[in-house]
NUKOLTI-355332 format. One line per field, with one value per residue (C-alpha): x, y, z. Coordinates in pm, 1 decimal. Layout:
BEGIN
X: X	...
Y: Y	...
Z: Z	...
***
This chain:
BEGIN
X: 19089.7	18968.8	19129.9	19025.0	19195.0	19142.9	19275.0	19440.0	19789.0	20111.3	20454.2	20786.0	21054.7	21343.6	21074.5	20896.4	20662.3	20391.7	20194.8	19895.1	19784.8	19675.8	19479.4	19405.1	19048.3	18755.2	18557.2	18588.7	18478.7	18541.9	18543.2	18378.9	18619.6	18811.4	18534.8	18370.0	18130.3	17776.3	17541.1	17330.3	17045.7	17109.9	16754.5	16380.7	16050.1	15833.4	16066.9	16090.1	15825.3	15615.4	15274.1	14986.4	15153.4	14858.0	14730.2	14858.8	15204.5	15502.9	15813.1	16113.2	16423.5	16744.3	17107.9	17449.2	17548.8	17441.3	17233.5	17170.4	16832.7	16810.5	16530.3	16276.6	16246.9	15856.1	15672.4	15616.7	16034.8	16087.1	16317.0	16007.4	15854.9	15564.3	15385.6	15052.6	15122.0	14867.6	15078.5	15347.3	15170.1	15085.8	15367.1	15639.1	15967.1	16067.0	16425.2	16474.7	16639.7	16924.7	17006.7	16998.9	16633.1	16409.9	15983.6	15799.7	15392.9	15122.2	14915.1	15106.4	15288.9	14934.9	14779.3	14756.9	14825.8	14521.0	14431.1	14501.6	14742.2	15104.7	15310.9	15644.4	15837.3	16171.8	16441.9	16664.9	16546.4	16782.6	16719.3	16665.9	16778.4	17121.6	17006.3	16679.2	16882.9	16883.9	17258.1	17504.6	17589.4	17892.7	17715.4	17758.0	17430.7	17261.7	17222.3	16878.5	16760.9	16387.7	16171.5	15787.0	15532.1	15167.6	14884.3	14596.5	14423.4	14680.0	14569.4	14219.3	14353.7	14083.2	13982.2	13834.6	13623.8	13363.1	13414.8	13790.2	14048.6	14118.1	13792.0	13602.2	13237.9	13102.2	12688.7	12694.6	12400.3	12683.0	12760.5	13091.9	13107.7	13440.8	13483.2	13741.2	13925.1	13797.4	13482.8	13530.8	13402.3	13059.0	13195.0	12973.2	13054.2	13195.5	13378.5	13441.2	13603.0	13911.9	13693.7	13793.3	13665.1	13672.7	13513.9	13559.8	13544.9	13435.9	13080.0	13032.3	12842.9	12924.0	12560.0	12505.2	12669.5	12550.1	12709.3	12550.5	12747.9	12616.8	12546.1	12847.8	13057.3	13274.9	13114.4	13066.5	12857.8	12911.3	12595.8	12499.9	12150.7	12037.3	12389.4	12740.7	12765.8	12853.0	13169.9	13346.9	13662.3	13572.1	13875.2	13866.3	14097.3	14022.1	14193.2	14375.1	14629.4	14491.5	14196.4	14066.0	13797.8	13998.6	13865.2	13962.0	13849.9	13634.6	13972.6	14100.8	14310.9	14351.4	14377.7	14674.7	14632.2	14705.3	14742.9	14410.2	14329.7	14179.6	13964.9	13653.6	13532.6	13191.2	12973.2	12815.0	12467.0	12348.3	12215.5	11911.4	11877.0	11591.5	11660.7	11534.8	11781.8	12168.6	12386.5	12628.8	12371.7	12359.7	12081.9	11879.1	11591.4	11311.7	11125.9	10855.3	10798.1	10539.2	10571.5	10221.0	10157.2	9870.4	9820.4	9432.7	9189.5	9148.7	9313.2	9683.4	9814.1	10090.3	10457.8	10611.2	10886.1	11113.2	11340.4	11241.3	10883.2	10793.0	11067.2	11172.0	11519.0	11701.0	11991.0	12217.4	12395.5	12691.3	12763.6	12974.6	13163.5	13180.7	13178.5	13146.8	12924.2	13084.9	12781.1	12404.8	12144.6	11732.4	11560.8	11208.6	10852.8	10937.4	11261.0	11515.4	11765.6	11969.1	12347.8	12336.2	12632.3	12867.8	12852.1	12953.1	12694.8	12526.0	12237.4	12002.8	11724.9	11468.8	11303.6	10948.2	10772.5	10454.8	10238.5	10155.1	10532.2	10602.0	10334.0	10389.8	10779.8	10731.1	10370.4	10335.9	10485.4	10749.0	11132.7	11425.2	11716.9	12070.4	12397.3	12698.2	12968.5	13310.6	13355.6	12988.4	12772.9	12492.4	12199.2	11865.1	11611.0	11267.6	11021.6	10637.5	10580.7	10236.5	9943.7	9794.1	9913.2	9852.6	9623.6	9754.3	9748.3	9497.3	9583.3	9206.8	9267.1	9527.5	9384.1	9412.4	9779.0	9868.9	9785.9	9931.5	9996.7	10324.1	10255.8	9983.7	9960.8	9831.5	9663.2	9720.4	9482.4	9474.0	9273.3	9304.3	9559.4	9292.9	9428.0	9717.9	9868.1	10117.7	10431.8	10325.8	10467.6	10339.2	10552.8	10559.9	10779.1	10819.8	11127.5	11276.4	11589.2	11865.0	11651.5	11350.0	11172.8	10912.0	10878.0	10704.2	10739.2	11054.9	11199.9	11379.8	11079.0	10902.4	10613.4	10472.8	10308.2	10079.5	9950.3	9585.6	9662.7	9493.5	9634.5	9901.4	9929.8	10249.7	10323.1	10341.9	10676.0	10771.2	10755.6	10925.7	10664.1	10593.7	10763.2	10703.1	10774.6	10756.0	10580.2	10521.9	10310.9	10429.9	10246.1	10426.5	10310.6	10522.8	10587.8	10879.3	11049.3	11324.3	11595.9	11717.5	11756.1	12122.6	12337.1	12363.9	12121.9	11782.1	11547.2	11285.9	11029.8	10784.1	10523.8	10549.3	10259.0	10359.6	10243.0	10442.4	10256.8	10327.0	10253.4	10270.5	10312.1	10162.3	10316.7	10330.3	10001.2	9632.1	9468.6	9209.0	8819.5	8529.8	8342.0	7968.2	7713.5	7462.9	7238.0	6936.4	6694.5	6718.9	6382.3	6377.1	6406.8	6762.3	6995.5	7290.4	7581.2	7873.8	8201.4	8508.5	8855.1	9212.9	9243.0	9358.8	9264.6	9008.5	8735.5	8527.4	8119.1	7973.9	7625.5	7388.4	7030.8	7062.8	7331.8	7465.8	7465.8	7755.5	7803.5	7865.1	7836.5	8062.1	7818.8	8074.0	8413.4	8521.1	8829.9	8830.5	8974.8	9258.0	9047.0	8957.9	8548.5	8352.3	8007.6	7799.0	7522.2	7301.0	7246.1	7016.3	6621.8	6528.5	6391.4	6170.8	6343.7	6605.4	6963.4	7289.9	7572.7	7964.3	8303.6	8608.9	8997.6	9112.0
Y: 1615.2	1673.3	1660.1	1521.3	1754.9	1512.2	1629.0	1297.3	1382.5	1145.8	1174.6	1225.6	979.6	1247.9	1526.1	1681.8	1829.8	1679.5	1696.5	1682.0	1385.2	1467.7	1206.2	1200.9	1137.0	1182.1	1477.4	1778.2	1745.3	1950.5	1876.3	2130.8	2095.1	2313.2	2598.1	2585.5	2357.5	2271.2	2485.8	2360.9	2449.9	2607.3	2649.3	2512.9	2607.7	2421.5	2174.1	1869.6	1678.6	1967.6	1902.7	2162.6	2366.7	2648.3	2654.3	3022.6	2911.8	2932.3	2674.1	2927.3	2760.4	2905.3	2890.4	2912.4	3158.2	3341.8	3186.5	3153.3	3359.8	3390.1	3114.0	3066.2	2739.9	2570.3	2245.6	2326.0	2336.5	2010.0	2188.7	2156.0	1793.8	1826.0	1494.0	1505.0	1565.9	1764.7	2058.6	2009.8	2254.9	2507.5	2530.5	2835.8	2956.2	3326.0	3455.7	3728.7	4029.2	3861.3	3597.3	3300.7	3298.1	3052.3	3089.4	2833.7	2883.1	2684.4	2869.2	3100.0	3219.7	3315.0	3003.0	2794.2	2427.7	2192.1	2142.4	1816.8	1687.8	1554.7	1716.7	1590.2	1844.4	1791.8	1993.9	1947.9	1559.3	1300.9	1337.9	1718.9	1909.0	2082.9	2405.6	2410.5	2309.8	2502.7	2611.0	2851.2	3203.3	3047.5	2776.1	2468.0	2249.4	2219.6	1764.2	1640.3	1747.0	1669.2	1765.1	1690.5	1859.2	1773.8	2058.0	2205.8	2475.1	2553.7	2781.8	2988.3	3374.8	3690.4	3741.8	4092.3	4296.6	4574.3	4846.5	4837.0	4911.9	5232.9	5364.0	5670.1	5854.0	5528.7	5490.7	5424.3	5149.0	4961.6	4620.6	4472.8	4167.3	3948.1	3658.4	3383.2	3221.1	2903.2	2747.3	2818.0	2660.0	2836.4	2907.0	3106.0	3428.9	3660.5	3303.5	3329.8	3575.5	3593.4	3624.0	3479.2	3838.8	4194.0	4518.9	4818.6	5195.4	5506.5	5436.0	5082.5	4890.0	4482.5	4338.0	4509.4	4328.8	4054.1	3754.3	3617.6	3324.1	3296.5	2962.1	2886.1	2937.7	3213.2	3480.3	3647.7	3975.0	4181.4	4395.9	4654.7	4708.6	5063.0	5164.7	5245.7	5510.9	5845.7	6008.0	5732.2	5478.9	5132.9	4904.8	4522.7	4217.7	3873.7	3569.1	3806.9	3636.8	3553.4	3414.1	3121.0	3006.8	3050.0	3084.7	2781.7	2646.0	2339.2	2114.5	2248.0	2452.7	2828.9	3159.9	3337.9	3462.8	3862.6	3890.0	4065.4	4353.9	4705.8	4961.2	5231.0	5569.0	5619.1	5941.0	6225.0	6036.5	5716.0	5771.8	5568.3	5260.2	5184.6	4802.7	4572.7	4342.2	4419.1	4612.4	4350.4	4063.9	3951.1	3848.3	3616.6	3630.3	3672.3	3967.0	3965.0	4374.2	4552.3	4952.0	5148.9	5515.9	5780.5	6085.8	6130.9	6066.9	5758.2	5382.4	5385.9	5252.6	5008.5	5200.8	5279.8	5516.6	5279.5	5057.7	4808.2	4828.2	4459.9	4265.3	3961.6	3918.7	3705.7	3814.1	3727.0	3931.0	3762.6	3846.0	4139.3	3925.3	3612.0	3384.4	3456.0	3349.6	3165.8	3071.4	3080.8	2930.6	2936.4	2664.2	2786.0	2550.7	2412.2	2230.5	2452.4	2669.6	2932.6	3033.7	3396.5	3618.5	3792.0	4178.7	4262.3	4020.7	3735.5	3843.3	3762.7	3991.5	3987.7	4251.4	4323.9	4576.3	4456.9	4301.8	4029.4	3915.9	3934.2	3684.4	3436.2	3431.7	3388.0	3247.4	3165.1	2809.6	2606.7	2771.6	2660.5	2895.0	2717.5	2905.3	2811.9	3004.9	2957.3	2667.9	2578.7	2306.6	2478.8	2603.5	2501.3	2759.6	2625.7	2954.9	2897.9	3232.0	3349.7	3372.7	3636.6	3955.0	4248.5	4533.9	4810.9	5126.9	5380.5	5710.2	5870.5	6210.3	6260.1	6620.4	6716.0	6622.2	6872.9	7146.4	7109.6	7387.6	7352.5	7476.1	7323.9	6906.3	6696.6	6386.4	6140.2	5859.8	5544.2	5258.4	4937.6	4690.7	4422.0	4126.4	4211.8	3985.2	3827.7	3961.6	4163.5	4523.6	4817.0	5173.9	5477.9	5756.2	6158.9	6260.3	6494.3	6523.1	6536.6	6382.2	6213.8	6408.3	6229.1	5814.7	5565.1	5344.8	5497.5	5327.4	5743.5	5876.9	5713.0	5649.7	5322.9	5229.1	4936.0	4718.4	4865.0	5165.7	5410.9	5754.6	5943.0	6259.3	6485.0	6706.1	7115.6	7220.4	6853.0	6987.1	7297.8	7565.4	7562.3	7253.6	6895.8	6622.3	6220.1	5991.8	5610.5	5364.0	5023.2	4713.9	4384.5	4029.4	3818.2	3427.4	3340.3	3525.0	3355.9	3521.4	3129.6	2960.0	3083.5	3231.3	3619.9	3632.7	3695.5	3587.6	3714.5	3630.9	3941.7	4000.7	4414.1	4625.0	5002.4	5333.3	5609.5	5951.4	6334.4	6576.8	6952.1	7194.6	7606.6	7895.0	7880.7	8128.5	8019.0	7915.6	8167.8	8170.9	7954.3	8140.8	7965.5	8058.4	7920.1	7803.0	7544.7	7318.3	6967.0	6829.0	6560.6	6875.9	6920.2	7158.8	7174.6	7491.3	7582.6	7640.8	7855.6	7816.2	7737.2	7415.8	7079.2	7264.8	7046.6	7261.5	7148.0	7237.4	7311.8	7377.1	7581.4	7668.8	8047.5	8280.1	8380.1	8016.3	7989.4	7617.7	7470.3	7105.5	6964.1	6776.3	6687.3	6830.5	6952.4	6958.0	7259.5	7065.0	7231.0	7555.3	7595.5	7470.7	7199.3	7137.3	7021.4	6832.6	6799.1	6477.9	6286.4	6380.5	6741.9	6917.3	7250.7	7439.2	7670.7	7569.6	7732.0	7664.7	7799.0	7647.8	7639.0	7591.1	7256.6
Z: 12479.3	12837.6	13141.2	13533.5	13795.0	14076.7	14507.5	14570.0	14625.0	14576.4	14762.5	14510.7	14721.0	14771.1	14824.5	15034.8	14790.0	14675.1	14347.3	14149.4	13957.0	13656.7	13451.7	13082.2	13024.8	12786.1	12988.2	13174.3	13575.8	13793.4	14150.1	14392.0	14678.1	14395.8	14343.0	14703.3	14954.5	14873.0	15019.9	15317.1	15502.8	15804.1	15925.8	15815.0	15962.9	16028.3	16169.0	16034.7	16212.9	16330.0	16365.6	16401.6	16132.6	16015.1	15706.2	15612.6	15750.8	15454.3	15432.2	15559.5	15421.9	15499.8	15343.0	15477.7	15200.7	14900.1	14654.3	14280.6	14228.5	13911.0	13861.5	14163.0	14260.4	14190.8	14164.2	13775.5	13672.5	13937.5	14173.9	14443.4	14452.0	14712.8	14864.1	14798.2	14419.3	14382.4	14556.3	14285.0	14004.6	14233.1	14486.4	14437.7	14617.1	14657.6	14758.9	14994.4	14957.9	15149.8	14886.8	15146.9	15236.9	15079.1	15141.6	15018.1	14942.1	14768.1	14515.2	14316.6	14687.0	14767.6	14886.8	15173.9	15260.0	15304.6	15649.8	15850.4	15575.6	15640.0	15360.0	15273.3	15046.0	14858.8	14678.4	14373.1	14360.5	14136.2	13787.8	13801.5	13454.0	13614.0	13462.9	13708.3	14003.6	14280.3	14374.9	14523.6	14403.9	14288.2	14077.1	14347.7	14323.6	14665.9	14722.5	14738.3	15045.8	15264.3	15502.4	15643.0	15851.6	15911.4	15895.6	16152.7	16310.2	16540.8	16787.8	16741.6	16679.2	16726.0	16310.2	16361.8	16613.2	16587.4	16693.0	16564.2	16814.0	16821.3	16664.7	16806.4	16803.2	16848.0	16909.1	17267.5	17138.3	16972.3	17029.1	17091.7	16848.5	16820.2	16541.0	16582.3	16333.6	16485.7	16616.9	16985.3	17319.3	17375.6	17735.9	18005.2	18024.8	18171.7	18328.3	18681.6	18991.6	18714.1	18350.5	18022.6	17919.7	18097.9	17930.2	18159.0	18134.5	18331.8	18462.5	18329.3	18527.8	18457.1	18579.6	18259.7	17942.4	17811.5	17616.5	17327.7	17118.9	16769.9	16654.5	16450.6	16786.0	16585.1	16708.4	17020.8	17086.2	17392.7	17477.6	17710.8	17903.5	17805.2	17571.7	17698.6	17870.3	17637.8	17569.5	17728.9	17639.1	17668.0	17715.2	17664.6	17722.9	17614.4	17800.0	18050.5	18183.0	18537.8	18412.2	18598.5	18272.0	17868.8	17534.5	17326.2	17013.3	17021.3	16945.3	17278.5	17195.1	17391.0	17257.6	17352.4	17724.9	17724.5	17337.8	17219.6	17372.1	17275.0	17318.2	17141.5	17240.4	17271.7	17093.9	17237.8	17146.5	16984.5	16604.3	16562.1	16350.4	16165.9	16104.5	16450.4	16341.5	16392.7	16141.5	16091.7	15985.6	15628.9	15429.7	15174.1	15035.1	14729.3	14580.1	14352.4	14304.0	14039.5	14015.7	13940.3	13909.1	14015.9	13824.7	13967.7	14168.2	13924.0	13999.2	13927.3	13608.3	13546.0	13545.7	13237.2	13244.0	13515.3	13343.0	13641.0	13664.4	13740.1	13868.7	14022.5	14223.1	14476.1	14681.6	14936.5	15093.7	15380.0	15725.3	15788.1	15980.7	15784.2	15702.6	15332.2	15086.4	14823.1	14588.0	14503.1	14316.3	14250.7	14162.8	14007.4	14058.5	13681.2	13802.4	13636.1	13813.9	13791.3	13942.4	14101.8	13986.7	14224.3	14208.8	14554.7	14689.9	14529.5	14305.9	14020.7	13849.4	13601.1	13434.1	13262.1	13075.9	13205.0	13501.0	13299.7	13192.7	13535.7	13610.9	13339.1	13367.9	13737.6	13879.3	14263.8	14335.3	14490.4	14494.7	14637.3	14709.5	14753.4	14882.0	15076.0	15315.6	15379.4	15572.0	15609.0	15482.3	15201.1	15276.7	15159.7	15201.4	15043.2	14971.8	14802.7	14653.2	14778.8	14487.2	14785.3	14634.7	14772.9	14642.8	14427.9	14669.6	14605.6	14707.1	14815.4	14851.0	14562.8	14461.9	14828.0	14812.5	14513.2	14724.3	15090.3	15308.5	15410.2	15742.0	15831.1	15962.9	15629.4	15640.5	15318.7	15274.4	15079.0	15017.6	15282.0	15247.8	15226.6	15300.4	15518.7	15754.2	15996.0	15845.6	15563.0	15503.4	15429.1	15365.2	15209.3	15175.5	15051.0	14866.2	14679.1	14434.9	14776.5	15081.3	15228.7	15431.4	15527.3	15536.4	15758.1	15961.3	16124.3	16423.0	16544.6	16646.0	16648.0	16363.1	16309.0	16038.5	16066.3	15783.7	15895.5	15824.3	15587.4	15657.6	15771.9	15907.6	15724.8	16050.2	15932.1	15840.2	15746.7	15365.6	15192.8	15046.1	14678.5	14596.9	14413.4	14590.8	14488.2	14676.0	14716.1	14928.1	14892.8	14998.3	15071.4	15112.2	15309.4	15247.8	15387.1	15693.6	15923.5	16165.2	16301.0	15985.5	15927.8	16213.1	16140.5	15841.4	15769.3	15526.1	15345.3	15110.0	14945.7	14710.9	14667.8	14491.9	14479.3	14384.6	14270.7	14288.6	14356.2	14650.4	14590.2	14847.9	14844.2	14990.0	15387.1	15394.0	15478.2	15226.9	15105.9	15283.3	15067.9	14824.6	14819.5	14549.5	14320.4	14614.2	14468.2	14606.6	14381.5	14293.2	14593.8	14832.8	14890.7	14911.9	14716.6	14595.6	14449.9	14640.2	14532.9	14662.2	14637.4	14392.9	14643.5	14988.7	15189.4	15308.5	15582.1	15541.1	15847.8	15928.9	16134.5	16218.3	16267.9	16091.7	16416.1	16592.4	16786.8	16762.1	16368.3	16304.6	16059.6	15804.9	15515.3	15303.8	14980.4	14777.1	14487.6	14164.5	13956.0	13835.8	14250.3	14228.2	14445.4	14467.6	14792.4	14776.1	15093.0	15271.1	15470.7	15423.6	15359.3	15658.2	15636.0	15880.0	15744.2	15736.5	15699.4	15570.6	15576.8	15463.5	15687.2	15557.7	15687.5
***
């Protein structure tokens, strides 16, 4: 038997006491004016109502005393029912440390809320299993209780800037680049006698900068006309709070006046950078690459010991800046496709043994490459792979290059790049196991490196004495190039022929004098001998009418092969008149 312990109270006539009723009945209830109030919220945000409400922005919920934490409210036990349902699964509640505060998240309590939704959110609704419920420390059930708020941007916020506040030894070439969180109003700048944007420091001079909005209106890049000045603090302030012209985000809405501000140090000097196009720019593209080798004066042969001789890739590679990209594909001239994989940027690669595989797995045609960024439509980027490929580079002079004197200026010479054109490539490069020594083009020095080139000359001292060193000259056939396709991202499109090889270097001395003999007169008349020298050392022939002439025409060169002998043969008609001859260390 059970018993009902009800408040009412009844007056005893005679008495001024009054007692409990106590009522049999068939069940135990007891009523929580006897073990304490409800609990109530004391506080919500977002207000009920609130519009606007960002995306990252939780549901604070707070109590008027200490809660039951054991079980954390969600949208999978029923103590959170979210409007739309499709929050329900995926919505969570945390307490804080303090036992009264309530944060509500979508996601796992990582998410965010959709944007430009109005969300309606409920707590322990009728129906609810009591042991879910949420309720008091001391075990009193908090009533059904609502609340709403509707979703949006809410006001544009500064996402990042390069250089980072704060930073130091910054290239004095370096560009001031801020991205939004928003598309923004692609405002004039600097905006007016009070700016929407001031940059200042020691020696600036503001005719100088330059504003440059990138297409996407998230980006802004602050330049200066011949590099900050060095060793100097640059301060910025965006939307100061006098300004007569605001950055705000293409709904209208301004970023906070006065709240993003900072500053960099510039460096002594400004390190060079070999890329034309800016650091921070991503990139897409295709790459169609075989890998050949030299090991005489003969044609190179196909590469065999490189686990990625002949190879055929695309990548894309995001902003550093955003916005990210989120997926890839290639569609190949057959019709099929294939999803590139995610390995710090997108990729996909494949590898062949052979020239040949290369060519039947992937013959010129019709591709499409398809990716997309955060909060952009997808891109479709269509490339025709070139049948055009380049020659295999021919190193000429490869005996000459196993014998360089290190201290003397070398010239290494290759075949033409035939059919070079518009925005083909063409590089090569010295290395050894720690550095590169040598490479062209390179933007620091400057050394270009044209596509009609056919020789380069290795200044003296570039190279270490008696050392190997590995070489390549690469030839590339462009098909696709673009910087305006996609804001902040290039793309590419390359047919590459290379040609790995060595150069050797000799001790810093001259190279030992020419040792001619076995003079002979061939049976049409001319001349021809023997020469004797170091093995790989160009020797120039020069020639002369009397032994003591002081003027010697150059009429030819010589390069000893590995045992150190070269023959010269006379050219031209034979004459009657003697001739002379002597060889000269090049």
């Amino acid at each position: 038997m059970s018993i009902l312990v009800s408040p009412s109270r009844i007056s005893v006539p005679g008495s001024c006491a009054s007692r409990l009723l106590i009522v049999i009945v068939g069940s135990l209830l007891l009523v929580p004016s006897l073990l304490g109030q409800a609990p109530v919220i004391v506080s919500r945000s977002p207000a009920d109502g609130a519009t606007d409400v960002t995306a990252p922005t939780p549901l604070i919920l707070v109590f008027d005393r200490d809660m039951d934490t054991l079980i954390p409210p969600s949208g999978a036990l029923g103590t959170i029912v979210m409007d739309p349902a499709n929050l329900n699964a995926q919505t969570i509640g945390t307490w804080g440390t303090d036992k009264r505060t309530l944060t509500i998240k979508p996601g796992g309590g990582f998410g965010v809320w959709p944007i430009n939704v109005a969300i309606t959110w409920k707590l322990n609704p009728p129906g609810l299993n009591p042991f879910f419920q949420i309720k008091s420390a001391a075990g009193v059930a908090l009533e059904s209780v609502s609340g709403n708020f509707t979703t949006g941007l809410g006001a544009p916020a500064l996402g990042s800037v390069s250089p980072t506040n704060g930073a130091t030894s910054i290239s004095p070439a370096t560009d001031l680049i801020f991205r939004f969180t928003q598309q923004m109003k692609q405002i004039a700048l600097p905006g007016g006698p009070n700016p929407a944007i001031t940059v200042t420091g020691p020696g600036l001079d503001p005719s100088k900068l330059s504003y440059q909005w990138a297409g996407d209106g998230r980006s802004l890049t602050v330049g200066y006309n011949g590099d900050f000045p060095v060793l100097t603090r640059i301060d910025w302030v965006l939307n100061p709070v006098n300004a007569s012209i605001k950055f705000e985000s293409v709904a209208g809405k301004p970023l906070p006046a006065g709240a993003y501000e900072g500053s960099f140090t510039t460096a002594e000097s400004a390190p060079c950078n070999q890329s034309p196009l800016p650091a921070h720019w991503g990139s897409y593209g295709l790459a169609k690459r075989s890998n050949y080798v030299q090991t005489s004066a003969a044609p190179p042969v196909e590469e065999t010991g490189d686990t990625a001789a002949f190879l055929f890739s695309a990548v894309i590679m995001g902003p550093a800046f955003g916005p990210a990209v989120t997926a890839g594909s290639l569609e190949f001239p057959d019709g099929t496709s294939t999803n590139l994989t995610s390995n710090f940027y997108l990729q996909y690669y494949d590898i062949f043994d052979t020239a040949a595989e290369l060519e039947a797995a992937h013959p010129p045609g019709p591709h499409t490459l398809r990716f997309t960024q955060t909060g952009q439509p997808e891109r479709v980027i269509p490339m025709n792979v070139t049948a055009d490929a380049p020659p295999v580079p021919r190193v000429t002079n490869f005996e000459a290059a196993q014998a360089i004197t290190a201290t003397q200026d070398f010239t290494l010479q290759w075949e033409p790049f035939a059919n070079a054109a518009g925005n083909d490539f063409m590089s090569m490069y010295i290395s050894d196991d720690h550095s590169i020594p040598f490479q062209a083009p390179n933007l620091c020095i400057p050394r270009p490196l044209p596509v009609t080139s056919t020789s380069i000359v290795v200044p003296a001292n570039t190279l270490v004495a008696e050392r190997s060193y590995t070489a390549e000259i690469l030839f590339g056939k462009a098909f696709y190039f673009s910087t305006n396709t996609v804001t902040d991202m290039y793309g590419y499109g390359y047919v590459y022929r290379a040609t790995r090889f060595t150069v050797k270097t000799r001790g810093g001395v001259a190279p030992k004098p020419a040792t001619l003999s076995a003079a002979r007169l061939l049976s049409d008349g001319r001349g021809t001998f023997d020469l004797t020298g170091d093995a790989g050392q160009t020797y120039g022939i020069q020639k002369a009418e009397t032994v003591d002439a002081t003027t010697w025409a150059e009429v030819g060169t010589v390069v000893p092969n590995g045992s150190g002998l070269a023959t010269y043969q006379e050219t031209g008609a034979p004459g009657s008149a003697p001739r002379f001859y002597r060889a000269v260390p090049k």
